[in-house]
DOSE-51125 format. One record per residue (C-alpha): residue number from 1; x negated, y, z negated; residue in one letter. Coordinates in pm, whole numbers, plus 50000, padded with zeros to 5 digits. Example, Ala and Ser with C-alpha at 12.3 -4.5 7.8 and 13.67 -1.06 7.14 Angstrom:
DOSE-51125
SITE num     u     v     w residuo
SITE   1 48770 49550 49220       A
SITE   2 48633 49894 49286       S
end
This chain:
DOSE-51125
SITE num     u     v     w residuo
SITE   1 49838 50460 49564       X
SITE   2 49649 50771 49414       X
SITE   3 49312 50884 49543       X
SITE   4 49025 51082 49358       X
SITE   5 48754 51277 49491       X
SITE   6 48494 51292 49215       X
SITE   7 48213 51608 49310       X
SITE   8 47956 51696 49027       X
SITE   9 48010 51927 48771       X
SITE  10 47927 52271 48817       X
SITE  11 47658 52260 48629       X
SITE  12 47500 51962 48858       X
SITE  13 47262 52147 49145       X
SITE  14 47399 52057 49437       X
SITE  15 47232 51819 49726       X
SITE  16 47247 51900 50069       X
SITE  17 47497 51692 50190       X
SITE  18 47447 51439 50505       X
SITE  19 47586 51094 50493       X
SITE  20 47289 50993 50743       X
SITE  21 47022 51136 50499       X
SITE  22 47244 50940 50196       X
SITE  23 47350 51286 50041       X
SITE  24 47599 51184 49874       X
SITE  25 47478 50846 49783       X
SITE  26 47803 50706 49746       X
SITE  27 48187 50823 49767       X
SITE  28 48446 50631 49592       X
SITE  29 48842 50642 49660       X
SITE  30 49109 50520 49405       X
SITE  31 49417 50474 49543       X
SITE  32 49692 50396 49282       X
SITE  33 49965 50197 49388       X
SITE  34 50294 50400 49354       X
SITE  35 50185 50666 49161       X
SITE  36 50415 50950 49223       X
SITE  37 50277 51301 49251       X
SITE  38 50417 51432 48912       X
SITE  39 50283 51157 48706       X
SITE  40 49933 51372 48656       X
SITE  41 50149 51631 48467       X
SITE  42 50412 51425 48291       X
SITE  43 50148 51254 48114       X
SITE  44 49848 51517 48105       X
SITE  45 49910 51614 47757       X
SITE  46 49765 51269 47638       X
SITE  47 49507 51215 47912       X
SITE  48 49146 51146 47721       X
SITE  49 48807 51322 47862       X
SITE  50 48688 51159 48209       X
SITE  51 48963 50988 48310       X
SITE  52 49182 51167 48537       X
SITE  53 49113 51530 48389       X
SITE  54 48778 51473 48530       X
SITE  55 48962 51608 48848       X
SITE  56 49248 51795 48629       X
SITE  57 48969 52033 48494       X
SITE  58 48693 52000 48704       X
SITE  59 48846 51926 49043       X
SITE  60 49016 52059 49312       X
SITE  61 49351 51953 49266       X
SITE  62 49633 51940 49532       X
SITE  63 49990 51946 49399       X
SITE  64 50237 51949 49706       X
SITE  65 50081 51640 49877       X
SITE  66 50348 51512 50094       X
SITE  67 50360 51226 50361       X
SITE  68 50541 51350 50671       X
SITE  69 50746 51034 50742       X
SITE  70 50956 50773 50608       X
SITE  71 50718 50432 50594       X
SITE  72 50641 50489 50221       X
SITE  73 50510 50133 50176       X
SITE  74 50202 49986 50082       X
SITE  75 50063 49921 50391       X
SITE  76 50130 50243 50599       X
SITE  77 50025 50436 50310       X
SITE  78 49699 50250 50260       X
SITE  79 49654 50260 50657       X
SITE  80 49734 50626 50658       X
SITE  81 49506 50788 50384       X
SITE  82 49182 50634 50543       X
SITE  83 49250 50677 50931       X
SITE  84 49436 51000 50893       X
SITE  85 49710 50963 51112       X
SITE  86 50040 50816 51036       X
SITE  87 50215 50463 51161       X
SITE  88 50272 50619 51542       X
SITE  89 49937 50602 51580       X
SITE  90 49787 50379 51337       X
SITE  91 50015 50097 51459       X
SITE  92 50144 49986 51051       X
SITE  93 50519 50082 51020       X
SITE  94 50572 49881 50729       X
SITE  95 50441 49576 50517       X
SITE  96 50535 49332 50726       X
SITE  97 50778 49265 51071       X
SITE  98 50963 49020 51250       X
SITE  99 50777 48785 51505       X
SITE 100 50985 48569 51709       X
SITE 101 50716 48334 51788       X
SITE 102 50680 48277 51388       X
SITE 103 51059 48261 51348       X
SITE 104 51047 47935 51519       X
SITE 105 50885 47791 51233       X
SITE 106 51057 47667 50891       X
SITE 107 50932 47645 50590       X
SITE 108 51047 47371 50337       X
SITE 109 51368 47507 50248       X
SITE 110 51460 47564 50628       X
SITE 111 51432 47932 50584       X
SITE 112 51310 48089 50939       X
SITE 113 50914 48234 50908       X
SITE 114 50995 48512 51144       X
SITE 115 50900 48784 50846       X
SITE 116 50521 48824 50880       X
SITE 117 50319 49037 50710       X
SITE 118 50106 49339 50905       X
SITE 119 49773 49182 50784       X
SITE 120 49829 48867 50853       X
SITE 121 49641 48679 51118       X
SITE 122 49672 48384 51196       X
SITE 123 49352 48291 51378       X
SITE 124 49130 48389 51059       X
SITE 125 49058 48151 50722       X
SITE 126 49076 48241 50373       X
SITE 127 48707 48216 50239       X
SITE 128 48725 48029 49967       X
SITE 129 48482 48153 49670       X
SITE 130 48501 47909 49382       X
SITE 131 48402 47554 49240       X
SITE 132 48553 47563 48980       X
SITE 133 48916 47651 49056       X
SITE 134 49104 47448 49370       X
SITE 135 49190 47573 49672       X
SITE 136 49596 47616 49733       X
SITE 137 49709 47469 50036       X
SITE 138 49778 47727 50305       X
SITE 139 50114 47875 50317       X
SITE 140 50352 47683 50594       X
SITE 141 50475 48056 50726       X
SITE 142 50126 48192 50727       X
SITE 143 49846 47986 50767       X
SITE 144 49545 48156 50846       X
SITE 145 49398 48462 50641       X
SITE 146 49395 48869 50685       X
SITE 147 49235 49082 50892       X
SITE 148 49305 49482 51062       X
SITE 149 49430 49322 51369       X
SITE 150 49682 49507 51403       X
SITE 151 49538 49867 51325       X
SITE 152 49545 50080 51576       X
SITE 153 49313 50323 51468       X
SITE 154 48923 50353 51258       X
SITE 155 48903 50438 50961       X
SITE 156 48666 50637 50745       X
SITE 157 48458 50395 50661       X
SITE 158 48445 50264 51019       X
SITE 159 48313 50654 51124       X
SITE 160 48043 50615 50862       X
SITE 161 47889 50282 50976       X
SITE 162 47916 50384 51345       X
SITE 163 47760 50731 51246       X
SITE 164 47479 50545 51033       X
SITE 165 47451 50246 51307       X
SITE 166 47554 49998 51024       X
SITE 167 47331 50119 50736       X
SITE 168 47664 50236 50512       X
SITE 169 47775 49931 50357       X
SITE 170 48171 49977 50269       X
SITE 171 48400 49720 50066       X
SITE 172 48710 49758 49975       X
SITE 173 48869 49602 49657       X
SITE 174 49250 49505 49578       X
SITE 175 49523 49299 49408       X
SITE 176 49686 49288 49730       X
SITE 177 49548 49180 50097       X
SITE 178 49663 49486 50272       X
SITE 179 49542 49718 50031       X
SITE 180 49206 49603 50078       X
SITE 181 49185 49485 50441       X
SITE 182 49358 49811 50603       X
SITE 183 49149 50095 50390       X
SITE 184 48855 49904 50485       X
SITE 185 48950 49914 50864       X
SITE 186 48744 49704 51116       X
SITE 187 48396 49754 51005       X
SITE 188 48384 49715 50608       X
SITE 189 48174 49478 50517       X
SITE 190 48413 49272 50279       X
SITE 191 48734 49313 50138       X
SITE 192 48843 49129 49837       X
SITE 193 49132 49050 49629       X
SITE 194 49234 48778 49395       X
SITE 195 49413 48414 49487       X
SITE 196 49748 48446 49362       X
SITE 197 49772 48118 49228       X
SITE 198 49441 48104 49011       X
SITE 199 49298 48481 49015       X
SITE 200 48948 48370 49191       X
SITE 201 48818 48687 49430       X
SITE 202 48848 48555 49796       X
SITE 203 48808 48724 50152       X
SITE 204 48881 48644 50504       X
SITE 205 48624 48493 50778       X
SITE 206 48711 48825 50965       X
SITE 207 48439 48962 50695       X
SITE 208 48231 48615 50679       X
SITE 209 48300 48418 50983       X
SITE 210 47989 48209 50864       X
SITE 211 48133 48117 50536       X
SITE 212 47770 48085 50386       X
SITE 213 47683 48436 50454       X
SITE 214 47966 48529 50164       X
SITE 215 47837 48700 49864       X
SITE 216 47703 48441 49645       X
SITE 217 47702 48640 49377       X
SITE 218 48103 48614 49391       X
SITE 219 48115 48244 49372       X
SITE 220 47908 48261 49037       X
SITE 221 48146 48579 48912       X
SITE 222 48460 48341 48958       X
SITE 223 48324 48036 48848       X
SITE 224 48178 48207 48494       X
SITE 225 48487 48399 48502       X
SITE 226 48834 48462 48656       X
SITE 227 48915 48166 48828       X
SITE 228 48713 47989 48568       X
SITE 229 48726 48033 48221       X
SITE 230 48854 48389 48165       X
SITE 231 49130 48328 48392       X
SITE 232 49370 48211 48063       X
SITE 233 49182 48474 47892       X
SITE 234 49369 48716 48093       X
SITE 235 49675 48604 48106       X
SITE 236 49669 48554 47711       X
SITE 237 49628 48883 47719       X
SITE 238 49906 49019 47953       X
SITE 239 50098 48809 47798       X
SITE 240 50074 48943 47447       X
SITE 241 50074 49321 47608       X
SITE 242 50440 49161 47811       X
SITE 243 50573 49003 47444       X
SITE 244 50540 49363 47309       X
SITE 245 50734 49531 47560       X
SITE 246 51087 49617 47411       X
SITE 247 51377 49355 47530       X
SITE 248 51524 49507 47712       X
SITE 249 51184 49600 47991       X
SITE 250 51089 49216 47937       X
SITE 251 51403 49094 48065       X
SITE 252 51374 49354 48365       X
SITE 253 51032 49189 48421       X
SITE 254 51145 48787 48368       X
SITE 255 51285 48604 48075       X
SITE 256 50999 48598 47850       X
SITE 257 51040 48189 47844       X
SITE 258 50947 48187 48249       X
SITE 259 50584 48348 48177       X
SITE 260 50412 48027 48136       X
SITE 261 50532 47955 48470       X
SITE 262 50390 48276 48667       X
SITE 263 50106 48241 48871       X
SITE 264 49818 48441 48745       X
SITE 265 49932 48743 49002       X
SITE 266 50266 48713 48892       X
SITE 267 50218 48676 48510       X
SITE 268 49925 48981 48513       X
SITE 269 50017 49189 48810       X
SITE 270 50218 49430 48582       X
SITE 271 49963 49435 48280       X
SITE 272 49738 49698 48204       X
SITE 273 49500 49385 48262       X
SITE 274 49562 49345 48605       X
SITE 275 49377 49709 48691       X
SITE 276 49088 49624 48430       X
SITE 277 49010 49294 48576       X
SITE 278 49000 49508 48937       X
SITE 279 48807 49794 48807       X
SITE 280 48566 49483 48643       X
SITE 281 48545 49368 48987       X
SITE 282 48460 49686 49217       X
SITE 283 48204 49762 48898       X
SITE 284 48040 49431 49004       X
SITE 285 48060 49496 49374       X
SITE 286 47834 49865 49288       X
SITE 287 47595 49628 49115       X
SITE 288 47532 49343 49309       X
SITE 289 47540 49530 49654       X
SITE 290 47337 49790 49534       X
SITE 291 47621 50063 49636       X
SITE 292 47443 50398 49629       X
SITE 293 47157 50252 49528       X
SITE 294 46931 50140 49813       X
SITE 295 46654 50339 49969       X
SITE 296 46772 50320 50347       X
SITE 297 46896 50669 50332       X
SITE 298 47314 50613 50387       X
SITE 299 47595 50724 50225       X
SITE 300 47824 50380 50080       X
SITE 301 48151 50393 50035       X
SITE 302 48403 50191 49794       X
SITE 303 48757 50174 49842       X
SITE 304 48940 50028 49539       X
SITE 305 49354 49998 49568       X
SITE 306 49529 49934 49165       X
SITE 307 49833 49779 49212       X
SITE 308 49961 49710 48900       X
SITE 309 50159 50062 48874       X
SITE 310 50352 49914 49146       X
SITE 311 50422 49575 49028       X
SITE 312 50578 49702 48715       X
SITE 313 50755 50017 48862       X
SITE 314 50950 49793 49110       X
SITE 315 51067 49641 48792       X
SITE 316 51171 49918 48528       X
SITE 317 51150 50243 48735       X
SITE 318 50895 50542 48703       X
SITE 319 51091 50671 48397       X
SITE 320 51059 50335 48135       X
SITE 321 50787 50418 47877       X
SITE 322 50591 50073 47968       X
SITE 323 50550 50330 48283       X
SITE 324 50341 50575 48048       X
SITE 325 50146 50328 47835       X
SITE 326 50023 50203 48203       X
SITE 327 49904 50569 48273       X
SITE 328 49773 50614 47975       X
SITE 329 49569 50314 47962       X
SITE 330 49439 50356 48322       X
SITE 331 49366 50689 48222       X
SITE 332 49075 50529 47976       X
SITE 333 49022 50245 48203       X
SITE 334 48904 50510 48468       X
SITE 335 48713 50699 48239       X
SITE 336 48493 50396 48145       X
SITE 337 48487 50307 48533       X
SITE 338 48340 50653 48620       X
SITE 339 48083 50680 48319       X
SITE 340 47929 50359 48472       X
SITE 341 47908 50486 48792       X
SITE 342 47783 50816 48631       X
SITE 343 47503 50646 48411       X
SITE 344 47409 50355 48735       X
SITE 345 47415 50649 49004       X
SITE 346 47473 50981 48890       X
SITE 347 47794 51167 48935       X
SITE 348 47568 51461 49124       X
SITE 349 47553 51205 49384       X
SITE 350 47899 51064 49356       X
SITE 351 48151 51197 49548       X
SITE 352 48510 50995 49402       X
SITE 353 48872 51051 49560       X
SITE 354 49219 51000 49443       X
SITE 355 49566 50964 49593       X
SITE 356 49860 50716 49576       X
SITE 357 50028 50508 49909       X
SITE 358 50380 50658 49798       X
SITE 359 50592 50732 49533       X
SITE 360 50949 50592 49411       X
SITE 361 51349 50641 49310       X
SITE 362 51429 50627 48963       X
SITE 363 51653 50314 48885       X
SITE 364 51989 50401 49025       X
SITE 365 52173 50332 48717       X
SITE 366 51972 50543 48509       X
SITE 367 52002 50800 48799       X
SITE 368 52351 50770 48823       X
SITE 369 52360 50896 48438       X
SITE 370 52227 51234 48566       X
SITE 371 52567 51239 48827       X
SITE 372 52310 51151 49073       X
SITE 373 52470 50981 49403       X
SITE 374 52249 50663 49328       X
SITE 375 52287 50291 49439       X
SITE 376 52128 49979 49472       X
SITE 377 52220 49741 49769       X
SITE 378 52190 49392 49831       X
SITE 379 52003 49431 50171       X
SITE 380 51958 49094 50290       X
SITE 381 52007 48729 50223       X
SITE 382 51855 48390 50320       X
SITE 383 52108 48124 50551       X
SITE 384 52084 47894 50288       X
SITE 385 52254 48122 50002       X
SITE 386 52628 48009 49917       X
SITE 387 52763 48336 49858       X
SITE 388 52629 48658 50075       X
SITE 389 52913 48886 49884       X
SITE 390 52777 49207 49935       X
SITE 391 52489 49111 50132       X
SITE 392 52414 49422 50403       X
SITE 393 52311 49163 50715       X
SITE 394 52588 48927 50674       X
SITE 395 52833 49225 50689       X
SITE 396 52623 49325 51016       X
SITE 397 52601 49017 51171       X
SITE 398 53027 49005 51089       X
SITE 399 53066 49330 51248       X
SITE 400 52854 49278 51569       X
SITE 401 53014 48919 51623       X
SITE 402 53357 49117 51636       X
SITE 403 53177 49432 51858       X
SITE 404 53004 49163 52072       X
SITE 405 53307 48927 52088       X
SITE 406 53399 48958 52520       X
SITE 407 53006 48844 52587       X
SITE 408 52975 48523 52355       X
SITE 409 53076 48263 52569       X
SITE 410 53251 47945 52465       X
SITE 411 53398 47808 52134       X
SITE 412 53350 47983 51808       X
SITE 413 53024 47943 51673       X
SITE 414 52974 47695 51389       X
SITE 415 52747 47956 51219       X
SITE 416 52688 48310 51228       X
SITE 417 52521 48450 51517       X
SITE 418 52204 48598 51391       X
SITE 419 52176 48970 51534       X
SITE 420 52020 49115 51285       X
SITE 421 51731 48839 51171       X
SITE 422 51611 49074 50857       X
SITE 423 51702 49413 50718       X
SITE 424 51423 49510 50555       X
SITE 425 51609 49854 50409       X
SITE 426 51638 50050 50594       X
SITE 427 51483 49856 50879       X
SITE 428 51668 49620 51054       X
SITE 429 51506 49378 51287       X
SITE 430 51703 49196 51576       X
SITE 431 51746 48846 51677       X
SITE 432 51617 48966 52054       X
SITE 433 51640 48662 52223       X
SITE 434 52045 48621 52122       X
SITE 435 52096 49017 52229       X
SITE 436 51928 48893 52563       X
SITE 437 52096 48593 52591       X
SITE 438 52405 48875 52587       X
SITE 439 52252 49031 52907       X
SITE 440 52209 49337 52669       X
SITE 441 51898 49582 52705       X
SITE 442 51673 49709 52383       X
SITE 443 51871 50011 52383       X
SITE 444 52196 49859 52453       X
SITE 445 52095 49597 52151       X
SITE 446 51984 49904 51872       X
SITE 447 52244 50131 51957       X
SITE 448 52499 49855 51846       X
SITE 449 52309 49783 51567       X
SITE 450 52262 50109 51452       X
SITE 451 52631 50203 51509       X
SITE 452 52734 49912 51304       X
SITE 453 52487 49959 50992       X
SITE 454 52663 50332 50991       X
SITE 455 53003 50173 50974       X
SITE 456 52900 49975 50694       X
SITE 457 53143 49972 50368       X
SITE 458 52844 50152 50142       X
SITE 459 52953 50423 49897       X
SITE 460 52676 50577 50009       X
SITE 461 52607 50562 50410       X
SITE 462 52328 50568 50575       X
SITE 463 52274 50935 50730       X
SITE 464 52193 50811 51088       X
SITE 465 51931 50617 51280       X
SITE 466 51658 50559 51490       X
SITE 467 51626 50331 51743       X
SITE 468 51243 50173 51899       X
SITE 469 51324 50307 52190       X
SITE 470 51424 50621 52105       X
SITE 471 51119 50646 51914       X
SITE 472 50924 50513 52168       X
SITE 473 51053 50799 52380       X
SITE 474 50963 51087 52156       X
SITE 475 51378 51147 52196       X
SITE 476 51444 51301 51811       X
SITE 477 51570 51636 51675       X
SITE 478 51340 51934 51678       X
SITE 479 51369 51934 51288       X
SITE 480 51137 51792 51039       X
SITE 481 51349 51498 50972       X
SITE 482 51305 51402 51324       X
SITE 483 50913 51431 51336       X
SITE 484 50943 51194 50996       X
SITE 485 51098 50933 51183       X
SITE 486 50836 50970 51477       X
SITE 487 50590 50956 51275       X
SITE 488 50706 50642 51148       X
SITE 489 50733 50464 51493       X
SITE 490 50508 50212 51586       X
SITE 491 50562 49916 51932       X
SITE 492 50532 49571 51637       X
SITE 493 50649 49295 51818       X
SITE 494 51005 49282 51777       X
SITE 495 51325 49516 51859       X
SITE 496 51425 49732 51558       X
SITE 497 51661 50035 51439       X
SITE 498 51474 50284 51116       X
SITE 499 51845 50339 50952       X
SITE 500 51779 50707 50714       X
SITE 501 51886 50590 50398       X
SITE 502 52133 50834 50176       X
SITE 503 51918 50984 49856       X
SITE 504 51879 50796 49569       X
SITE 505 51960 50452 49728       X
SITE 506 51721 50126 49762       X
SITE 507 51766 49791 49899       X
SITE 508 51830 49590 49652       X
SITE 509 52020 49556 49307       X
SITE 510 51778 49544 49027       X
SITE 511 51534 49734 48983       X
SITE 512 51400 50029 49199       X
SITE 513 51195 50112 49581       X
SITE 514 51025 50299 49834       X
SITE 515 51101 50315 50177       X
SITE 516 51229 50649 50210       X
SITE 517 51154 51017 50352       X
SITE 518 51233 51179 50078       X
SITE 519 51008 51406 49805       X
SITE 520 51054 51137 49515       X
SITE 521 50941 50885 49808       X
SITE 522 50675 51121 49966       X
SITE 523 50489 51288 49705       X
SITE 524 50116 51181 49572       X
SITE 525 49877 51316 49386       X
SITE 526 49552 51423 49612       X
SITE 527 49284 51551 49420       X
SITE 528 48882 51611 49479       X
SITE 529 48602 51601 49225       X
SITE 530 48241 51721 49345       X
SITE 531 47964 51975 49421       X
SITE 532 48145 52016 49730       X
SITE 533 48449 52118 49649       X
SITE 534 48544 52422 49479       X
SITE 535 48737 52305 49125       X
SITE 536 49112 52454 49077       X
SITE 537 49456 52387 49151       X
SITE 538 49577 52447 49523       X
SITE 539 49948 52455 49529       X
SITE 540 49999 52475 49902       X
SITE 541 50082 52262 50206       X
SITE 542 49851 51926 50154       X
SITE 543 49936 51589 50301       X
SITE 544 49715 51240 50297       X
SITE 545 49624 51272 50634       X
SITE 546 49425 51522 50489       X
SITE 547 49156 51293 50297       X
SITE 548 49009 51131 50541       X
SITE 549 48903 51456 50755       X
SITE 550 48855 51629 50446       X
SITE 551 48582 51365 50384       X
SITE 552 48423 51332 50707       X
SITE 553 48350 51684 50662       X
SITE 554 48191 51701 50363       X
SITE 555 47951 51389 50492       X
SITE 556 47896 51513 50841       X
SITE 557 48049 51288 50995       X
SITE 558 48313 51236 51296       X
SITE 559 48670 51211 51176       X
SITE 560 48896 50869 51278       X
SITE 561 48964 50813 51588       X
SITE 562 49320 50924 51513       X
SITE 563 49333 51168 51281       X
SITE 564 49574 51469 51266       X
SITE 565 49501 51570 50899       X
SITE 566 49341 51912 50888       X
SITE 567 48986 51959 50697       X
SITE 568 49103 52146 50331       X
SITE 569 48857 52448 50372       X
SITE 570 49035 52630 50065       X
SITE 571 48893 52385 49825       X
SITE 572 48540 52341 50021       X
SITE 573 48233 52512 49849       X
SITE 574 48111 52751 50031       X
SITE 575 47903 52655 50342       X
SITE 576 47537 52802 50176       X
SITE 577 47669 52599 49801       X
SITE 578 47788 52322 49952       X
SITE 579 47616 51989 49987       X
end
């Protein structure tokens, strides 16, 4: 996800700054879902006025932003840029985990609902904002809604509500529930994002437990429009900008005759139409909650998470030219998205930010063209698939059942014993009841698992592991790598082992991922556009813990409750200039 930081221009006079005195009057922070931190140059030559060179040329720029650990997923990303601290203390280690409780549970095919996402929560509803469209029924593995639960630590915009007792509104806008609910952290006033099935903006009753009190102004947006009439508007569109895709990226996608079947997230998600309709949104959230706007003297704050970078790159890797038209395009899109703000607000009181959640491999084939040690593996499998050739868990599960042989009792087992329930590459989660069955301890239990998943047949092995309780421990190498891993830990509910993936590998065989500690993995743009910063490029040591304190500084503020990023003085106005 890629955040901006949008200052005035230099020739804006600068406001004393003071998020209690509502100087600035709002601060807005894009986060771009897997945008990788070389995409702002790659594609800068063809980058129109306002878009993203409104931080390129006017901004202070940031080009060695790094995460320090290995959890390059949506979620820990999105958690990490807005409480500045990283999964060990934030509490998100990935997008979702295993729950044993939920594994009990089957859904209609029989498959166990032990993999859970982070947000999810199972004591919340979905708030459902439309007449016009029908509710889905709730999902058999995950009834309930989203909510930060599970955060472990506050958030920007929870600082600026406590620091204004509750006058700051913040909202938080994405595609995806985690992208919206864990920026937002426990105070936002709403987070939104689309129903999958019919694109019609919903929330949780974490935000409105009083279901009346939602926006109405959001019921009348779907119903006049996306989840009403424009809905097949839009995906007319994306599907027109998916038929001119050459073959070969459509068929990477889906076969083009399966797009009538999508759901509106999966037939838009990877369009160019998928950020506008978000950007549309958040542009209607400024508007009808008066976001820097209102007299009561607060700084607002808007988080808004595009995901549709993501949703394509998983499917034709950052290097396929549908890759660039989607830059391109949101290059434009943003520049229409900030001249709105700029005419309704005033960019001299705007302060915008921009970063990305992580970054990704290039396809491994293509990779492998450049003699690149590349590979794609088939992580995991459900119990129900006839042929696991090649699958990474069944080979585990083989190997422990032949490690573990002397302590299972009895007759051979009709099916496989279950030791490993998911691998998540690189993250394998254990079946923790069996191992205890076993009379084996946590540590007894990883250390077999990870032993096995480095004896795996891969051409290209995993480099070592990590167990939870190592972790747990603070028991890793004085080296960076270790500190990566560390800072990747984080209690979830169920035993695990954090394999380190070889370079240039992903779980799975099509396409490409994220989940790694390495710089293709790692690196994001961070960049800064306002009277308070200082505009220019800073080449040195930057990482996303870095926004949030960077932020809090600038509004006067308390930085979250866990936050290790340090405040970027370098780029900071001077103290007498700055606002």
């Amino acid at each position: 996800m890629f955040l901006v930081c949008l200052a005035a221009t230099p020739m804006l006079a600068a406001v004393p700054g003071s998020a209690y005195a509502g100087h600035p009057k709002l601060v807005v922070i894009i986060v771009i879902d897997q945008f990788r931190g070389d995409y702002l140059d790659r594609y800068r030559g063809d980058f129109v006025q306002g878009g993203f060179n409104l931080f390129l040329e006017h901004g202070a720029v940031f080009t060695n932003c790094n995460y320090d650990y290995a959890s390059t997923r949506t979620a820990p990303g999105h958690a990490t840029l807005l409480t500045g601290a990283y999964a060990d203390k934030h509490g998100i280690l990935a997008n979702d985990y295993w729950d044993p409780e939920q594994s009990l549970v089957k859904d209609a095919k029989g498959e166990s609902c032990g993999k859970v996402p982070f947000v999810w929560d199972k004591d919340k509803k979905l708030v459902w904002l439309s007449e016009t469209s029908k509710q889905p029924p709730e999902s058999v593995c995950t009834p309930g809604s989203a909510s930060p639960h599970n955060l472990h630590a506050a958030t920007l915009g929870d600082e600026l509500k406590q620091a204004t007792q509750g006058r700051s509104r913040v909202y938080a806008v994405s595609l995806k529930e985690r992208a919206a609910v864990f920026p937002g952290g426990f105070s936002a006033n709403g987070a939104f994002w689309p129903d999958e099935i019919t694109g019609a903006w919903t929330t949780s009753t974490y935000y409105y437990a009083d279901r009346s009190k939602a926006p109405a102004w959001i019921q009348a947006y779907n119903d006049r429009g996306c989840g009403g009439p424009c809905a097949a508007k839009l995906r007319e569109e994306a599907k027109a900008e998916y038929m001119a895709l050459p073959t070969a990226t459509k068929q990477a996608i889906f076969k083009p005759e399966d797009f009538d079947k999508k759901s509106f997230y999966e037939a838009t998600g990877f369009t160019t139409v998928a950020n506008q309709y978000e950007l549309d949104f958040a542009e209607q959230v400024i508007q009808n909650e008066q976001l820097g706007q209102r007299s009561d003297g607060a700084t607002d704050l808007l988080l808004v998470s595009l995901s549709s970078n993501d949703m394509l790159g998983h499917r034709v890797g950052p290097d396929d030219p549908a890759m660039r038209h989607m830059a391109l395009e949101l290059d434009r899109q943003l520049s229409a998205f900030f001249s709105d703000i700029g005419n309704r607000i005033g960019l001299a009181q705007t302060v915008l930010a921009l970063s990305a959640d992580h970054g990704v491999a290039p396809i491994p084939a293509l990779a492998k063209l450049q003699r690149l040690p590349a590979a794609g593996y088939r992580a995991d499998c459900k119990e129900s698939d006839k042929d696991k050739t090649g699958c990474l868990r069944e080979e585990l599960n083989v190997a422990l059942e032949k490690v573990l042989a002397k302590r299972i009792a009895g007759p051979p087992a009709k099916v496989r014993h279950q030791f490993v329930v998911s691998l998540d590459y690189p993250i394998a989660w254990l079946g923790q009841p069996l191992f205890q069955q076993l009379g084996l301890t946590e540590q007894e239990a990883e250390d077999a698992v990870g032993t096995a998943m480095m004896n795996l047949p891969m051409e290209h092995r995993f480099r070592g592991f990590y167990t939870r309780t190592q972790l747990a421990k603070g028991e890793v190498p004085p080296n960076e790598t270790g500190r990566r891993y560390l800072h990747s830990y984080a209690p979830a509910k169920d035993w695990y082992v954090y394999a380190v993936s070889a370079p240039y590998t992903v779980g799975g065989t099509s396409g490409t991922d994220h989940a790694s500690p390495y710089n293709y993995d790692t690196h994001v743009p961070l960049a800064f556009y306002g009277v308070a910063f200082r505009p220019g490029v800073y080449p040195g040591h930057a990482e996303p813990v870095d926004l949030a304190p960077t932020l809090s500084s600038i509004l006067g503020i308390n930085a979250p409750s866990g936050s290790i990023g340090r405040v970027l003085t370098e780029a900071l106005q001077p103290s007498g200039e700055r606002p």
